[in-house]
PDB file of N, CA, C and O in Angstrom:
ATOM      1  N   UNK A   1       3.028  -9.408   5.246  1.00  0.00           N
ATOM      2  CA  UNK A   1       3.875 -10.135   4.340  1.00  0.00           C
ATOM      3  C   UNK A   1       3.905 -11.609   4.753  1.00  0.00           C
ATOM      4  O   UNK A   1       4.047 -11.963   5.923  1.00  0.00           O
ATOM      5  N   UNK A   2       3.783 -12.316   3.878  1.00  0.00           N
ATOM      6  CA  UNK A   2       3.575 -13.660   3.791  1.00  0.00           C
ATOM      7  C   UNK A   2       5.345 -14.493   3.641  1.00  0.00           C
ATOM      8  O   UNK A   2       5.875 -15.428   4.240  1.00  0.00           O
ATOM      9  N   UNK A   3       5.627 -13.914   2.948  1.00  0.00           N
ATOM     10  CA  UNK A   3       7.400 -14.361   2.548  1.00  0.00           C
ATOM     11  C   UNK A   3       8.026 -13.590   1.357  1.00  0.00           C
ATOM     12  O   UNK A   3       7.319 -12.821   0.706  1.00  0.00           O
ATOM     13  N   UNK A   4       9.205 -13.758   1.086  1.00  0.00           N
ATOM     14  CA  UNK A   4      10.020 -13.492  -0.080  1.00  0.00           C
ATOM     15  C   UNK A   4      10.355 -14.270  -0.701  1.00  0.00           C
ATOM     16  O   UNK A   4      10.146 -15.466  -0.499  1.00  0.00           O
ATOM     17  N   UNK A   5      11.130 -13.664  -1.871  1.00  0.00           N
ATOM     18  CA  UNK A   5      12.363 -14.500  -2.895  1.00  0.00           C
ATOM     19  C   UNK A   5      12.667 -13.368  -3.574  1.00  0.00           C
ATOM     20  O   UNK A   5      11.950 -12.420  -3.896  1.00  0.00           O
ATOM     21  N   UNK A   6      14.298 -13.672  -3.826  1.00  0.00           N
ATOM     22  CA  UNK A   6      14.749 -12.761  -4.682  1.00  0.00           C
ATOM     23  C   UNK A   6      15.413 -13.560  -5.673  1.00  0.00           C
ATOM     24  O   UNK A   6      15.466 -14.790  -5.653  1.00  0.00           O
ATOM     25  N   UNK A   7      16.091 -12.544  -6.845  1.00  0.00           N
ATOM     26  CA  UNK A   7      17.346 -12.728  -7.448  1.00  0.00           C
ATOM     27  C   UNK A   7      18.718 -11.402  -7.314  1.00  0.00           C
ATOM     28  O   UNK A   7      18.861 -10.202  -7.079  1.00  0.00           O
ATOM     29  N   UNK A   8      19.454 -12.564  -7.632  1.00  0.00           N
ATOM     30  CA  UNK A   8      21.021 -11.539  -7.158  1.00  0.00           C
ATOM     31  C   UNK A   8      22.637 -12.239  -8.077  1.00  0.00           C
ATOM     32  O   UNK A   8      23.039 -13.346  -8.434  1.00  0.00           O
ATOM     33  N   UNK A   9      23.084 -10.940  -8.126  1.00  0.00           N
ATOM     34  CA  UNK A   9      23.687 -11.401  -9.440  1.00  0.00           C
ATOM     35  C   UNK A   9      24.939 -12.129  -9.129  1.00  0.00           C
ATOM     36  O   UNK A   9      25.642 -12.526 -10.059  1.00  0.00           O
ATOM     37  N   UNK A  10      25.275 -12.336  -7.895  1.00  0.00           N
ATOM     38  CA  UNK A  10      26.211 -13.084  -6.822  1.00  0.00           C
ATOM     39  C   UNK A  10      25.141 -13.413  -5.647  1.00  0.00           C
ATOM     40  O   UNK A  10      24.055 -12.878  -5.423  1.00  0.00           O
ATOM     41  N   UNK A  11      25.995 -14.777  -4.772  1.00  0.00           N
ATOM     42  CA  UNK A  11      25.471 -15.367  -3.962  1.00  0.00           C
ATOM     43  C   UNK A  11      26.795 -15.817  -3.013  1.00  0.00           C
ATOM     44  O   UNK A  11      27.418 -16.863  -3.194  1.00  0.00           O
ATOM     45  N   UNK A  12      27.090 -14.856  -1.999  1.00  0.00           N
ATOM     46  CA  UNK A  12      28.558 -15.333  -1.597  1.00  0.00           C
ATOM     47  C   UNK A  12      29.450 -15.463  -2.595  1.00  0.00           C
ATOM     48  O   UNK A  12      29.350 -15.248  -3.803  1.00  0.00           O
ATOM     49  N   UNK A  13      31.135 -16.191  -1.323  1.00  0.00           N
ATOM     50  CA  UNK A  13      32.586 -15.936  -2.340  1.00  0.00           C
ATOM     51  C   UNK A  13      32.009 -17.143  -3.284  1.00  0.00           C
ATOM     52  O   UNK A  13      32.237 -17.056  -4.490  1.00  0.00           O
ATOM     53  N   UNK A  14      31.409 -18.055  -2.881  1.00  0.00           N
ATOM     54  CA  UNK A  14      31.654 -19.441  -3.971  1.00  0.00           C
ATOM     55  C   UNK A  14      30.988 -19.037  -5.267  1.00  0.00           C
ATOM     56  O   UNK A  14      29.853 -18.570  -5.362  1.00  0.00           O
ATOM     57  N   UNK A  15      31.785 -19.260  -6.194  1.00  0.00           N
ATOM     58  CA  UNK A  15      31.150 -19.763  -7.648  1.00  0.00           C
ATOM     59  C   UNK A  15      31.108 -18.333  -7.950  1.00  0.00           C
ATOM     60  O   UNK A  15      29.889 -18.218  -8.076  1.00  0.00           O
ATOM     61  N   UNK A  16      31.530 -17.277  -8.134  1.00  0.00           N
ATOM     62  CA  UNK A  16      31.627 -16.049  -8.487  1.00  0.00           C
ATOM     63  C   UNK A  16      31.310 -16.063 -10.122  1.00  0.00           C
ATOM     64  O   UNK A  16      30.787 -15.128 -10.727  1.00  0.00           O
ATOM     65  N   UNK A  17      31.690 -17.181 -10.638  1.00  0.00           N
ATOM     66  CA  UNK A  17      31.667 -17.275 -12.115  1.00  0.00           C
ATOM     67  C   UNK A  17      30.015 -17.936 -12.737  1.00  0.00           C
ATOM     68  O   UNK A  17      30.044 -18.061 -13.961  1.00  0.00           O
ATOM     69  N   UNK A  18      28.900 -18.277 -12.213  1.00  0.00           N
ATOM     70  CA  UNK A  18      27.943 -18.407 -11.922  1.00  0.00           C
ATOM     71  C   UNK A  18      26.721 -17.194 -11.463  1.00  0.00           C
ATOM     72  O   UNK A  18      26.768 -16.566 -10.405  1.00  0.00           O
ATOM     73  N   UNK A  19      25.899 -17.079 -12.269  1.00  0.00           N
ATOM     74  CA  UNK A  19      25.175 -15.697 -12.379  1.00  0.00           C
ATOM     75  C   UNK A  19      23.892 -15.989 -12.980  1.00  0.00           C
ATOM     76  O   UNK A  19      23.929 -17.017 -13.657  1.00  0.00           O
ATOM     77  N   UNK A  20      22.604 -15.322 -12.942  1.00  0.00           N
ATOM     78  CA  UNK A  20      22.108 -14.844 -11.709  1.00  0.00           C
ATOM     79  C   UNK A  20      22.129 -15.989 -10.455  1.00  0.00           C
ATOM     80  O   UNK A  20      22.776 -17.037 -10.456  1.00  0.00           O
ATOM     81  N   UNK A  21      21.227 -15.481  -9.381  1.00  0.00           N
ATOM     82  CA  UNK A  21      21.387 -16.600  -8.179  1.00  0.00           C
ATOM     83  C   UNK A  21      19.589 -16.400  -7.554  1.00  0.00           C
ATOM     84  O   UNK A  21      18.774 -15.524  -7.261  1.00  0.00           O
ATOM     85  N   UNK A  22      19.692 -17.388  -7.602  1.00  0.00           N
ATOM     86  CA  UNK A  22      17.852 -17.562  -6.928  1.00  0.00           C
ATOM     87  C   UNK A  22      18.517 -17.388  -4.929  1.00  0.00           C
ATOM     88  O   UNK A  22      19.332 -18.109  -4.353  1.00  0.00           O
ATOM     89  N   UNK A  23      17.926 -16.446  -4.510  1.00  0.00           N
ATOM     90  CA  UNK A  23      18.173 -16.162  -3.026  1.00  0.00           C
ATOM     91  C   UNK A  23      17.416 -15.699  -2.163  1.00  0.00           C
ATOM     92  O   UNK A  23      16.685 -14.794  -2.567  1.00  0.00           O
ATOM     93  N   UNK A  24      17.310 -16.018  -1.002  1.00  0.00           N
ATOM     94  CA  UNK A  24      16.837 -15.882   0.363  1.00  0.00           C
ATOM     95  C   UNK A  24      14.987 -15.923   0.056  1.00  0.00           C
ATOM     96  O   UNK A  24      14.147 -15.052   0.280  1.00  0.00           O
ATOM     97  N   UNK A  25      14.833 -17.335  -0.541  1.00  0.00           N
ATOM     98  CA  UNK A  25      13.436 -17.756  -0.585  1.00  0.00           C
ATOM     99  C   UNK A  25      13.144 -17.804   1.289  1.00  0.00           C
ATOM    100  O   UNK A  25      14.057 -18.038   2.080  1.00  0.00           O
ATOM    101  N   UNK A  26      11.946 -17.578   1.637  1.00  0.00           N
ATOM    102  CA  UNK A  26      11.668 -17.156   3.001  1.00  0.00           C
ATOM    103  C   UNK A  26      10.121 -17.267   3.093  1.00  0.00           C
ATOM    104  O   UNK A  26       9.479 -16.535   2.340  1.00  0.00           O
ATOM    105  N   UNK A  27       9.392 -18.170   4.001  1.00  0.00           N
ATOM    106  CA  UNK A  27       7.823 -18.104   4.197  1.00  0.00           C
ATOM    107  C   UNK A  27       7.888 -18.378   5.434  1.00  0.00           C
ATOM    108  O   UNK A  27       8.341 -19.360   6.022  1.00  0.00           O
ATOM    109  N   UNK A  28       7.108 -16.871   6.011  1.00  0.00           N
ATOM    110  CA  UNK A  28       6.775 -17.195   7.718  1.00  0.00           C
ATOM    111  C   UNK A  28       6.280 -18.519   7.790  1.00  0.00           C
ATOM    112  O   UNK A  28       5.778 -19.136   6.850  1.00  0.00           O
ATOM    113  N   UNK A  29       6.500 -19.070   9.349  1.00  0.00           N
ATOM    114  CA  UNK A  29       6.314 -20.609  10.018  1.00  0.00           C
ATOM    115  C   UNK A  29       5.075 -20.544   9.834  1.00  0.00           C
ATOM    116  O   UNK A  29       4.656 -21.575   9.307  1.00  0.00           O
ATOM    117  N   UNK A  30       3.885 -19.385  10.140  1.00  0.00           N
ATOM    118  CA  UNK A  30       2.530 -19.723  10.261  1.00  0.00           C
ATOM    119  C   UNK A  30       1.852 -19.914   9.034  1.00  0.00           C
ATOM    120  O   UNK A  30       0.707 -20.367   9.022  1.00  0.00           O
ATOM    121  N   UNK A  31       2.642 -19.517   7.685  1.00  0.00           N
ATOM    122  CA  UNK A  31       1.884 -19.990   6.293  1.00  0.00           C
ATOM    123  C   UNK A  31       2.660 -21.108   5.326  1.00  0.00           C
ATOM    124  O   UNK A  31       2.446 -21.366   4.141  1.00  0.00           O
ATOM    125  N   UNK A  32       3.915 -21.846   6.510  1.00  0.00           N
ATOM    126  CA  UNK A  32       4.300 -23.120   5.640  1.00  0.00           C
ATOM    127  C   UNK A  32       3.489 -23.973   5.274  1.00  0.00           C
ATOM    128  O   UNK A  32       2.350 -23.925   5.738  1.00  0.00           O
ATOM    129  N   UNK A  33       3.841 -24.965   4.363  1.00  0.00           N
ATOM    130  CA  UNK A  33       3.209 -26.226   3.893  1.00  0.00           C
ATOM    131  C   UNK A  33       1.826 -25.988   3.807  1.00  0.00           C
ATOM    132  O   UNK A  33       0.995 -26.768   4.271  1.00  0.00           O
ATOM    133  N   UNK A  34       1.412 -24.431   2.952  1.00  0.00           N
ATOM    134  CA  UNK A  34       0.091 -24.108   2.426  1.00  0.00           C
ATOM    135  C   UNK A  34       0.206 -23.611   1.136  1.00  0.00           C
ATOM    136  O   UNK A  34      -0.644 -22.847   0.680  1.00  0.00           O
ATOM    137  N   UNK A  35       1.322 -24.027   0.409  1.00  0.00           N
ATOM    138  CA  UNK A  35       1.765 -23.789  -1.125  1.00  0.00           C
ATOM    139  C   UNK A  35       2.521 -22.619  -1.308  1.00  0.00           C
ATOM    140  O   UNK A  35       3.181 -22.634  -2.347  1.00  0.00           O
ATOM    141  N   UNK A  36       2.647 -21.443  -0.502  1.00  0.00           N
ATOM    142  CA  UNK A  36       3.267 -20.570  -0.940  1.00  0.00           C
ATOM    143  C   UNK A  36       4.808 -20.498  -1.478  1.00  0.00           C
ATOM    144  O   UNK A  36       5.430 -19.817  -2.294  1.00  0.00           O
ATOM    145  N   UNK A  37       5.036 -21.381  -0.737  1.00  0.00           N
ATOM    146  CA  UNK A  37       7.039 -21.605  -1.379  1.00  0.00           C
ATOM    147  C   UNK A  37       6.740 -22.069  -2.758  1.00  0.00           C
ATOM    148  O   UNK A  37       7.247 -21.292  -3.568  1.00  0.00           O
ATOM    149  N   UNK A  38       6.160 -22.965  -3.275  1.00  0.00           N
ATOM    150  CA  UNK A  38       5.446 -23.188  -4.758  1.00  0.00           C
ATOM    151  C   UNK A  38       5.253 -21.841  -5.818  1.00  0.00           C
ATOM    152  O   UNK A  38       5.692 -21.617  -6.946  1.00  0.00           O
ATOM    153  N   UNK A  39       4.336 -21.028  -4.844  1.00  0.00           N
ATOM    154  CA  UNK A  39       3.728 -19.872  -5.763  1.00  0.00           C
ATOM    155  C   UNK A  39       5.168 -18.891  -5.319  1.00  0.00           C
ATOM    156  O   UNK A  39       4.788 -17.726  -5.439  1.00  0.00           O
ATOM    157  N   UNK A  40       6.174 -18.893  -5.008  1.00  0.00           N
ATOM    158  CA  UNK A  40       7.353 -17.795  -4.990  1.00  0.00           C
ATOM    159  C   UNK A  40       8.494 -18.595  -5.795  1.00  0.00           C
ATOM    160  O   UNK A  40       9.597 -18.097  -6.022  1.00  0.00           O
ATOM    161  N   UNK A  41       8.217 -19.540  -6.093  1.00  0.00           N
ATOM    162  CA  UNK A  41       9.428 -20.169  -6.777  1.00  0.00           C
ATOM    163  C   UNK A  41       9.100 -19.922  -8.133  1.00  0.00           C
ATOM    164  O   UNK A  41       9.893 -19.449  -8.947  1.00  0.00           O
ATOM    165  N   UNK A  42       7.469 -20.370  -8.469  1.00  0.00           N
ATOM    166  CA  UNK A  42       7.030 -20.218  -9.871  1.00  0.00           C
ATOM    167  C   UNK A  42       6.991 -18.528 -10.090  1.00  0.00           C
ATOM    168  O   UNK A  42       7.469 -18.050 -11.118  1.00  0.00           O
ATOM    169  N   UNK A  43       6.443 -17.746  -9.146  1.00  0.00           N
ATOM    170  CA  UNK A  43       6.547 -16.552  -9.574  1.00  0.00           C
ATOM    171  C   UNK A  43       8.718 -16.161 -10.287  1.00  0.00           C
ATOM    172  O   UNK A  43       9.068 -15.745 -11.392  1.00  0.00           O
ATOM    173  N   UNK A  44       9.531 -16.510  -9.166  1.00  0.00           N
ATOM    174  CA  UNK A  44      10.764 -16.128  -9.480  1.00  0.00           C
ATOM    175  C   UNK A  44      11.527 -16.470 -10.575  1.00  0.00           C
ATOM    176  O   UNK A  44      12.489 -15.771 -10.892  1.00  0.00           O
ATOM    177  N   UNK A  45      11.058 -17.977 -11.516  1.00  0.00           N
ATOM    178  CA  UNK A  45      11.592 -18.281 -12.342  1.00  0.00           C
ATOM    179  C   UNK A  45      10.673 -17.543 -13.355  1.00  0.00           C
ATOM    180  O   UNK A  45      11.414 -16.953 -14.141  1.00  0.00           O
ATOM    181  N   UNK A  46       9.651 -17.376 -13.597  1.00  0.00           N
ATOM    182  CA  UNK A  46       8.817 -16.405 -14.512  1.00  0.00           C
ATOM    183  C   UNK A  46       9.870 -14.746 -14.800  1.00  0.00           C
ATOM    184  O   UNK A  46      10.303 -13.994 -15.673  1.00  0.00           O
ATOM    185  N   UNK A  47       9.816 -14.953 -13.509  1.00  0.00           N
ATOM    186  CA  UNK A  47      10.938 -13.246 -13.782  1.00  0.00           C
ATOM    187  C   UNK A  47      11.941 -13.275 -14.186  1.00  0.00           C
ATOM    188  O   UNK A  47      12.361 -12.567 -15.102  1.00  0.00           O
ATOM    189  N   UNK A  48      12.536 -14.098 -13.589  1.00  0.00           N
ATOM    190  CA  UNK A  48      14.207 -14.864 -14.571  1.00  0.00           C
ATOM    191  C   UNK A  48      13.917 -14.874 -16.370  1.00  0.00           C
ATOM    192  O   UNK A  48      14.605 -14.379 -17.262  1.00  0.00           O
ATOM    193  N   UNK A  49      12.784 -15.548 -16.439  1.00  0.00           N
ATOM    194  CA  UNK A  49      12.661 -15.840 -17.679  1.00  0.00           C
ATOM    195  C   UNK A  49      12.415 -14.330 -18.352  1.00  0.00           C
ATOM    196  O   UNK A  49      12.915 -14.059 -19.444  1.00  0.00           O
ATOM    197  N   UNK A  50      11.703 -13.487 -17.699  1.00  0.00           N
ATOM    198  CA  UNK A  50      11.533 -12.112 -18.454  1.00  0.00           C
ATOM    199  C   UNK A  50      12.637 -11.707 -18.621  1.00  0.00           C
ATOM    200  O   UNK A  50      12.924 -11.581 -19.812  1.00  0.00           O
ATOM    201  N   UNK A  51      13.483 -11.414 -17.850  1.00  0.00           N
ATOM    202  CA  UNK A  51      14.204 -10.522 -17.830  1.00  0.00           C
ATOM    203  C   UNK A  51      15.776 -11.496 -18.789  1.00  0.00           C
ATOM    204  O   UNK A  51      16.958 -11.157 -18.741  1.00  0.00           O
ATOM    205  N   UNK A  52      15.374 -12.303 -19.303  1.00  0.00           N
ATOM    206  CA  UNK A  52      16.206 -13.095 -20.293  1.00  0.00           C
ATOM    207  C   UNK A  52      16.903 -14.027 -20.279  1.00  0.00           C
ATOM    208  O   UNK A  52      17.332 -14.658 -21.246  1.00  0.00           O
ATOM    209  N   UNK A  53      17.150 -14.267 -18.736  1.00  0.00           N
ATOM    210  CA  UNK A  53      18.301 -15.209 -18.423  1.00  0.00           C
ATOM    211  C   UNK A  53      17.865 -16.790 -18.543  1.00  0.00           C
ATOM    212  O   UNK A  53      16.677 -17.100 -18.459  1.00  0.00           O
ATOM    213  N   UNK A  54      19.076 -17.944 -18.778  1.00  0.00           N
ATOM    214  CA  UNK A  54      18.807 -18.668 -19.159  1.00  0.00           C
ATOM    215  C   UNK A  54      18.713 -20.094 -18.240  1.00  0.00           C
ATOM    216  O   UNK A  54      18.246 -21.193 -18.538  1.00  0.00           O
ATOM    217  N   UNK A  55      19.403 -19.567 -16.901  1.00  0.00           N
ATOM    218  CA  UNK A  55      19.837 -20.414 -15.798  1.00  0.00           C
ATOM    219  C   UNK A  55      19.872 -19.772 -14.783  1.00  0.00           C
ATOM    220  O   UNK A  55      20.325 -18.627 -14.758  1.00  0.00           O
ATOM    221  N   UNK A  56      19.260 -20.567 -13.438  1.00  0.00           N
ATOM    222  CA  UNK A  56      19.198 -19.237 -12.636  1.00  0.00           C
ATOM    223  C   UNK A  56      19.471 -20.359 -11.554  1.00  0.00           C
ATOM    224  O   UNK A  56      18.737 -21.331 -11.376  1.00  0.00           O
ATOM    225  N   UNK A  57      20.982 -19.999 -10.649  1.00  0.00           N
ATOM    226  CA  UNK A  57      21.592 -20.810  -9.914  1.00  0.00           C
ATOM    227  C   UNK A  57      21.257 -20.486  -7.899  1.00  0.00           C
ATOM    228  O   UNK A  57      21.442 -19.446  -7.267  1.00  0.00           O
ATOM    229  N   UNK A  58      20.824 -21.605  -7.496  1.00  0.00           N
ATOM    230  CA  UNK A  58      21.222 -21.694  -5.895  1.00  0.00           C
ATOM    231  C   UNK A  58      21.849 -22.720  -4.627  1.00  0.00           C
ATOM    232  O   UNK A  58      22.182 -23.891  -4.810  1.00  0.00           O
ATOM    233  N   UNK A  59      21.915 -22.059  -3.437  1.00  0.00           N
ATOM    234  CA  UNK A  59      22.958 -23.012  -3.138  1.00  0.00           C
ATOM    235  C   UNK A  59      21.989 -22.785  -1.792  1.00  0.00           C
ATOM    236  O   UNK A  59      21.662 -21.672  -1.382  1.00  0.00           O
ATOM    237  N   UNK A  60      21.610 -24.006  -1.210  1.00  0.00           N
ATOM    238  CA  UNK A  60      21.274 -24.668  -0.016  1.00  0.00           C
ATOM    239  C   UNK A  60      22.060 -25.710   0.887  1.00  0.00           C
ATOM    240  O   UNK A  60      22.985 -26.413   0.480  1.00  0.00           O
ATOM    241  N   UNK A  61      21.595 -25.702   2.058  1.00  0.00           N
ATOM    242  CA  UNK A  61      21.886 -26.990   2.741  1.00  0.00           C
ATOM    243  C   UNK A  61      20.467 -28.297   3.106  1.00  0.00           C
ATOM    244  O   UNK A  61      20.411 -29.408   3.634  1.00  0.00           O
ATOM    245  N   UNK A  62      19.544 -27.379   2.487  1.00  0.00           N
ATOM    246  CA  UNK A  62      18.448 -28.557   2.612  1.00  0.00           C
ATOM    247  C   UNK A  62      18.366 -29.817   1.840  1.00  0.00           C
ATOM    248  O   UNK A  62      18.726 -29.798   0.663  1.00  0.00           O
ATOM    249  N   UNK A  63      17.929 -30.910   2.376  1.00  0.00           N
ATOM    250  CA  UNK A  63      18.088 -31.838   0.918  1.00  0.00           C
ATOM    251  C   UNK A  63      16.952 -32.146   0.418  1.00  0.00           C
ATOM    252  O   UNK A  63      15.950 -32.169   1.133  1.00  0.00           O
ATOM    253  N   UNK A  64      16.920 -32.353  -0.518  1.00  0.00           N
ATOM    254  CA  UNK A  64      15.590 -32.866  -1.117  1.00  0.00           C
ATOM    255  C   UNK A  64      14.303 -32.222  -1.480  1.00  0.00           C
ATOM    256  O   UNK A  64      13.180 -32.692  -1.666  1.00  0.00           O
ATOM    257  N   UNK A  65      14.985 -30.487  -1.549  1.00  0.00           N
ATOM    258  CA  UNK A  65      14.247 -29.572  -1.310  1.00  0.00           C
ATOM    259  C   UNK A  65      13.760 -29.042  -2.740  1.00  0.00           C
ATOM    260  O   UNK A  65      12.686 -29.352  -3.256  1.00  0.00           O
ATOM    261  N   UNK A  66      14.668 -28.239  -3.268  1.00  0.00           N
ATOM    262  CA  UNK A  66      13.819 -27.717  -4.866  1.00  0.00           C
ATOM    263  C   UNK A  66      14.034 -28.489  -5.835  1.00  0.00           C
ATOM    264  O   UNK A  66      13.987 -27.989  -6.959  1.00  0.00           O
ATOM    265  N   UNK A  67      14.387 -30.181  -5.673  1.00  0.00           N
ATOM    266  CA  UNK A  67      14.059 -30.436  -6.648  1.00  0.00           C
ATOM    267  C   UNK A  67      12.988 -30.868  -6.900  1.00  0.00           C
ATOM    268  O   UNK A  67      13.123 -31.414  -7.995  1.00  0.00           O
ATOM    269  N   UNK A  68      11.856 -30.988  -6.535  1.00  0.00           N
ATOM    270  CA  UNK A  68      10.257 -30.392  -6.118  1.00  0.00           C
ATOM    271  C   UNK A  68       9.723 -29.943  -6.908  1.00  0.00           C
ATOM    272  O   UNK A  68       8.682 -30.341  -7.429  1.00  0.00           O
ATOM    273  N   UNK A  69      10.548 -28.710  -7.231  1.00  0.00           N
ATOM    274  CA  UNK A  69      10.475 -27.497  -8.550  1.00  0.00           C
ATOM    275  C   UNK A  69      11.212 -27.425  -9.619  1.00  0.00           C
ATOM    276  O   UNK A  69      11.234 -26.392 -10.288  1.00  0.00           O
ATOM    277  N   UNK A  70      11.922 -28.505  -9.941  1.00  0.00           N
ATOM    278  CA  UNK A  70      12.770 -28.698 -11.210  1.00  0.00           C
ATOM    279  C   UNK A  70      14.119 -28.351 -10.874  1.00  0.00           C
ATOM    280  O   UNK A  70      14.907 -28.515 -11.805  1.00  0.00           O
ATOM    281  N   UNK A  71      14.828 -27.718  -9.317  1.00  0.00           N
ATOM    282  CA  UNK A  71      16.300 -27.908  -9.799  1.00  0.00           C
ATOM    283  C   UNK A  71      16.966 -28.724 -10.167  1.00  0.00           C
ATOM    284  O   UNK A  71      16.554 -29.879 -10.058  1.00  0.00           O
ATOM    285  N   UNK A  72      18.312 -28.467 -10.775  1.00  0.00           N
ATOM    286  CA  UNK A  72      19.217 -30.248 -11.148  1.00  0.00           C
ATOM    287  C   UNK A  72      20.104 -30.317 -10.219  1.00  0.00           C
ATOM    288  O   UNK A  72      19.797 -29.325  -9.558  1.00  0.00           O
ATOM    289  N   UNK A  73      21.010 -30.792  -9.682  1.00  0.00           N
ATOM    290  CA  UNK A  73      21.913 -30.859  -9.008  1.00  0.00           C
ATOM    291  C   UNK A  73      23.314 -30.712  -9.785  1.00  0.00           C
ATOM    292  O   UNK A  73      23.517 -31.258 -10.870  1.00  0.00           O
ATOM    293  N   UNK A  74      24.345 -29.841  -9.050  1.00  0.00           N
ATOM    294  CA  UNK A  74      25.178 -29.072 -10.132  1.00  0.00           C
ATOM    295  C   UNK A  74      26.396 -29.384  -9.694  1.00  0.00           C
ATOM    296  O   UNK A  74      27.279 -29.808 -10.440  1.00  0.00           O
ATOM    297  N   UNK A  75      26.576 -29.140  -8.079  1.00  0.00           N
ATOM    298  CA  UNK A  75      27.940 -29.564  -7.174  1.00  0.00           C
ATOM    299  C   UNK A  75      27.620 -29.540  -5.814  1.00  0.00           C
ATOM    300  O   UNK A  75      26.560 -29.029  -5.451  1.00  0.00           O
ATOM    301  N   UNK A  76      28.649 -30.181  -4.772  1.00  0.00           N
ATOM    302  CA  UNK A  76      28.271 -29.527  -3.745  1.00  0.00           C
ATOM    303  C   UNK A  76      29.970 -28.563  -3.302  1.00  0.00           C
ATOM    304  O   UNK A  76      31.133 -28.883  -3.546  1.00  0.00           O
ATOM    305  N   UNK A  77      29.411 -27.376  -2.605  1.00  0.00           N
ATOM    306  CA  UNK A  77      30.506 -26.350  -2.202  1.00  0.00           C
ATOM    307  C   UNK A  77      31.615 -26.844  -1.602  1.00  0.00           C
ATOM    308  O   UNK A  77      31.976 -28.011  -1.757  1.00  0.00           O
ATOM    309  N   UNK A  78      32.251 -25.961  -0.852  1.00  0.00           N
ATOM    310  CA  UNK A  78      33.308 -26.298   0.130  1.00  0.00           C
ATOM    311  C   UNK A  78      33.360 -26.338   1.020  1.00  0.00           C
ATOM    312  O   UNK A  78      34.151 -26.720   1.883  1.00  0.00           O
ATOM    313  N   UNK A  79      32.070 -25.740   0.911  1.00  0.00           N
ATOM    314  CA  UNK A  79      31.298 -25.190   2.686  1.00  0.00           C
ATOM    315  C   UNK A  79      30.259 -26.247   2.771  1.00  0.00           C
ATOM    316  O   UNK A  79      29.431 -26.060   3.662  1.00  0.00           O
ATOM    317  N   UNK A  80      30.078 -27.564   1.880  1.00  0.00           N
ATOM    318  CA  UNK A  80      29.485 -28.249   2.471  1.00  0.00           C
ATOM    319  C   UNK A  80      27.657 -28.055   1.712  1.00  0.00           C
ATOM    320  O   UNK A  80      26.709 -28.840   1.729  1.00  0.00           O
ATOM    321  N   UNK A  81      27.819 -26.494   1.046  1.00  0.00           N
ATOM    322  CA  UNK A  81      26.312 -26.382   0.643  1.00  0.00           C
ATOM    323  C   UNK A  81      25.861 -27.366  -0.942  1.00  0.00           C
ATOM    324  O   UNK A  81      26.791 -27.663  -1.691  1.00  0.00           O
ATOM    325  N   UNK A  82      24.860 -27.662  -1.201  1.00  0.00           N
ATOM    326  CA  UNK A  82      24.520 -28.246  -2.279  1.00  0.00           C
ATOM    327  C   UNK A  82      24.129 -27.142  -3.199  1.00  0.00           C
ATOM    328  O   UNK A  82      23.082 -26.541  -2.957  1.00  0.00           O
ATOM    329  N   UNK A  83      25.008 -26.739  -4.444  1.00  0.00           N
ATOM    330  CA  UNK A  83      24.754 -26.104  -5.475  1.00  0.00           C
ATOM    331  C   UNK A  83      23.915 -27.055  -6.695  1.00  0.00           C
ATOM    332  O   UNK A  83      24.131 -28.150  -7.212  1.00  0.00           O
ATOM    333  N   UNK A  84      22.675 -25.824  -6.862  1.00  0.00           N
ATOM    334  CA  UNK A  84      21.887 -26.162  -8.168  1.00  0.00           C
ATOM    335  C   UNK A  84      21.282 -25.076  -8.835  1.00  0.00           C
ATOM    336  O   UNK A  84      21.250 -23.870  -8.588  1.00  0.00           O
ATOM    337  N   UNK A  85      20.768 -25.833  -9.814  1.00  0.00           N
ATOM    338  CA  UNK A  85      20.645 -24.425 -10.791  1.00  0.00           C
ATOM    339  C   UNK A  85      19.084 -24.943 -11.700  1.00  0.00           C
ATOM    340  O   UNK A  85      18.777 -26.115 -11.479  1.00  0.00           O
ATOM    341  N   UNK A  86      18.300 -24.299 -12.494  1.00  0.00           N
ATOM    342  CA  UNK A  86      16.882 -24.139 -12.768  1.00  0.00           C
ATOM    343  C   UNK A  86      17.468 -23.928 -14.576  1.00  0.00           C
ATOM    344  O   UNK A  86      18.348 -23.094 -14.791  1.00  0.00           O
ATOM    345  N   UNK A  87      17.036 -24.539 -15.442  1.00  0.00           N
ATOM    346  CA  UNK A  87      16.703 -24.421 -16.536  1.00  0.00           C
ATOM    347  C   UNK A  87      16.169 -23.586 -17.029  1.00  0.00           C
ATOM    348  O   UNK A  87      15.334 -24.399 -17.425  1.00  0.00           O
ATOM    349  N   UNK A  88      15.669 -22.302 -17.580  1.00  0.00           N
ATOM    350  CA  UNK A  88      14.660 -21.182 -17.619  1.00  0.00           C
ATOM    351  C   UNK A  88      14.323 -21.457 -19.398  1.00  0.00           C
ATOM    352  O   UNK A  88      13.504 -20.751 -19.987  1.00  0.00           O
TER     353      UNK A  88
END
């Protein structure tokens, strides 16, 4: 296994009212910065889009990170994380 990504229909207590949630994107250290976070992001919003939904929300502490891949910037938490969310 190379890495993951999921979706989940909660993401922690914050924002409970906010649904689906793009989560625990993950690429082992030895196949970073060789495109695969690219090809799991495009694969995950493809599935979002199948399965109907219209916005598909996540919350990081990285900066400057998926908007790369089209997130917008939405809020930041209480905990300090930066909430955003994907257009589908």
């Amino acid at each position: 296994m190379i890495g993951f990504i999921s979706i989940f229909p909660t993401d922690g207590e914050e924002r409970k009212d906010l649904s689906p949630w793009y989560a625990t994107m993950y690429v082992k250290e030895a196949y970073r910065v060789k495109g695969y976070s690219k090809i799991l992001n495009t694969a995950i919003l493809e599935e979002a889009k199948k399965r109907g939904f219209k916005k598909l929300y996540l919350k990081t502490d990285l900066i400057n990170y998926y908007e790369k891949f089209g997130a917008t910037f939405l809020d930041t938490l209480n905990n300090g994380e930066k909430l955003y969310y994907f257009n589908l």
